[in-house]
N, C-alpha and C positions, 0 to 999 in steps of 0.2 A: 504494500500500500504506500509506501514511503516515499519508492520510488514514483510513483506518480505527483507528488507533492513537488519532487526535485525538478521533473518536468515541468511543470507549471510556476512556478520560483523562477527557474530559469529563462521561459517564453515570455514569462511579466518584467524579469528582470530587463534583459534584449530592450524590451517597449519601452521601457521606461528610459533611457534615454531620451532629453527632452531634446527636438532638432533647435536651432540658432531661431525660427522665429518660429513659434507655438501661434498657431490661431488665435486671439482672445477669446469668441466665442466658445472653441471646443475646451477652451482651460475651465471657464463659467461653468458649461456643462458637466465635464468631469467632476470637478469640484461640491456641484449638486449630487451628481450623482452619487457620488461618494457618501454627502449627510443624508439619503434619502433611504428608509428601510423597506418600500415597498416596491415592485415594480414600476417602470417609468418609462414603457413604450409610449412613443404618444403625446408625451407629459410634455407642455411648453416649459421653456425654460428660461432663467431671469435672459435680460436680453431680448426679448422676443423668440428667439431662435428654437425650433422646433426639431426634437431630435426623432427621427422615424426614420424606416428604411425609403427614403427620399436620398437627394445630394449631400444635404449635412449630417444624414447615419451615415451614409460611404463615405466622407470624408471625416467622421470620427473613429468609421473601421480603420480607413487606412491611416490614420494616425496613430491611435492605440491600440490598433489591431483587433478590437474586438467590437461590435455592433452596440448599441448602448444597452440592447435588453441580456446580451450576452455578460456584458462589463456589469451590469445590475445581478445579475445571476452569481458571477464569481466572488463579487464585493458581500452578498448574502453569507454564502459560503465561507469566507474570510472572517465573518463577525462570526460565525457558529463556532469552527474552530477556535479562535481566539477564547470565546464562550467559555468553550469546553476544557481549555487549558487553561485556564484560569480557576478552575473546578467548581464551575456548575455542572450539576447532572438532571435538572428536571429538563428532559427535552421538549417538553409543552412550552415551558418556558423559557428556552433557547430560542425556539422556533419563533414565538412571537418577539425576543426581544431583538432575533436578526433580521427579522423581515417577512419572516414566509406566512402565508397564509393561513397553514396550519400545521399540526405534526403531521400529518398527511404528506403534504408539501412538501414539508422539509426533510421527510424520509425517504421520499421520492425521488429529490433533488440531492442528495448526501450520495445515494447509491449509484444519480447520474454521476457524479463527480467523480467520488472516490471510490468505488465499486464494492463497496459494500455497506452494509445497512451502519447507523451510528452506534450502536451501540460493538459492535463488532468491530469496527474503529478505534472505539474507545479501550475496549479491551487489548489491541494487538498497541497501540502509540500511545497510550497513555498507562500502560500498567501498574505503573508504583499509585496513581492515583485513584487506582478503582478497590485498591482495599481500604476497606472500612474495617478499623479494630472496633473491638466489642467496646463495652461499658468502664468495665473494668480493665482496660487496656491492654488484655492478652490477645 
């Protein structure tokens, strides 16, 4: 599973180099996108500027490489994990504090990502954190 994390680290990394002149609009955009926890196909954005698969979602693909409902998807995904390392473990409650719709959603979306369900994630990258000693601290 890990290795797919390093994949995408690495593909985000590459993009994130910012070129000598960044659009100002696609920075506004990013930028929202980023505080925004729900999807945002569609969604006008300050500026006027309308991010959708139109001229300015292919010109924020091909800046950031990824389409704005894509970069909303990964950005979701990024708050869960962080979530989850930080040690929350109510995943209802992950779900809604990253964005997704429901735990439905966000089970759904976990498995598109990292190929297998969270909880089974959590198990294999997080292990020193899924033990819970008892009461009496044995």
């Amino acid at each position: 599973m890990a290795y797919r994390f390093a994949i995408l680290d690495e593909v985000l990394a590459a993009r994130a180099v910012e070129p000598a002149e960044q659009p100002p609009e696609l920075n506004r955009a990013w930028h929202e996108l980023r505080a925004q926890r729900r999807a945002v196909a569609g969604r006008r954005f300050s500026g006027g500027g309308r991010l959708e698969p139109t001229a300015s979602g292919e010109r924020f693909r091909a800046e950031l490489g990824l389409a704005p409902k894509q970069a909303a998807r990964v950005l979701r995904f990024e708050r869960a994990v962080r979530l989850l390392r930080a040690g929350h473990r109510d995943l209802a409650g992950i779900a809604y504090a990253a964005g997704y719709y429901d735990q439905a959603h966000f089970s759904n979306e976990w498995r598109a990502l990292a190929g297998c369900s969270p909880r089974t994630w959590m198990a294999e990258e997080l292990p020193a954190l899924s033990y819970q000693p008892d009461d009496d601290g044995l």
